[in-house]
Phi, psi and omega in degrees: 000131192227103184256132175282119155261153214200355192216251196272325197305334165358287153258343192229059176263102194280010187242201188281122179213146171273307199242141148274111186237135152271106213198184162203163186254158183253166165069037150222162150248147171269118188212147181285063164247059199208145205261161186215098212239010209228346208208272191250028163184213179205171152004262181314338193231108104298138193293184184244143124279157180293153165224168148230153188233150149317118162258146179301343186271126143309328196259027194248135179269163142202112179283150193199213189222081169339113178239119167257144207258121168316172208269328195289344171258018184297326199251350184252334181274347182274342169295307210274308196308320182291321145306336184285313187280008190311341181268058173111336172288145185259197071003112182207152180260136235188141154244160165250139199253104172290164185288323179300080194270035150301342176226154194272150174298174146218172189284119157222195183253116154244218177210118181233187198255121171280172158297331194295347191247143190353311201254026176291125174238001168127185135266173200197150143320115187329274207324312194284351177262003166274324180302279185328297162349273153332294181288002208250134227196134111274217185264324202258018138103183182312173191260323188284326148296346170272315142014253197314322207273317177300294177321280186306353203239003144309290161340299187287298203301293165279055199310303172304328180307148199253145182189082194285311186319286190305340174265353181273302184315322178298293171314306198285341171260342169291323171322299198247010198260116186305314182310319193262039151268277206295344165278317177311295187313000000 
């Protein structure tokens, strides 16, 4: 079994894995419309987190990371991964094109946010969703930290991958995020 991260599983692959790959699937965008009641915010406040939609381009990327789950650790990362993703996300099969070119594309499972489910939250203006951001706080810590953490860890994997969404975003809470307003002064 071979699972894609696109969001946090990124840097926080908190489970069981044999191989680790850099790679990206076609025919999405990464984009934050997706509500965080659970993670990176709560009820009352909720952060924003990534998703992916359908782009209209076949050829539009989205870079991540290919993990394969051994066959005897399949039912205990799939109990956590469906938890961990419990908040609006499906199942869903996709291939994937590794970076390696020791592999061939393949088939793997990831996990996106439909429109449809509860904690869908749209698109937005960067700003009102870097505003959110920023002010948005959970049990797996800020919201502004999951940002900075995705950006840099885009950066490191794709240096070259185009992620227009994620660096505007990026650009925009570092804009208004108080703490680096208080390391400048």
């Amino acid at each position: 079994m071979w699972v894609f991260g696109y969001g946090s599983l990124i840097w926080k692959a908190d489970f069981k894995y044999e191989t680790k790959l850099v790679g990206y699937i076609l025919g999405y965008k990464r984009r934050f419309y997706q509500h965080s009641v659970d993670h990176r915010g709560v009820p009352e406040k909720p952060g924003r987190v990534v998703t992916l939609i359908p782009s209209k381009f076949p050829n539009s990327t989205v870079w991540g990371v290919a993990y394969r789950i051994r066959a005897e650790d399949i039912d205990e990362v799939t109990k956590h991964l469906d938890f961990r993703e419990k908040n609006g996300y499906s199942k869903k099969t996709v291939t994937f094109h590794p970076n390696n070119s020791e592999y061939l594309p393949f088939p793997l499972t990831l996990y996106v946010a439909v429109e449809e489910n509860e904690s869908y939250a749209g698109p937005a203006a960067i700003e009102d969703i870097a505003q959110q951001v920023v002010t948005s706080f959970g049990p797996s810590g800020s919201n502004k930290e999951y940002v900075y953490n995705l950006a840099e860890a885009m950066r490191q994997l794709a240096p070259n991958a185009e992620d227009e969404h994620l660096f505007a975003l990026e650009k925009a809470v570092k804009e208004i995020d108080p703490d680096l307003k208080n390391l400048k002064k």
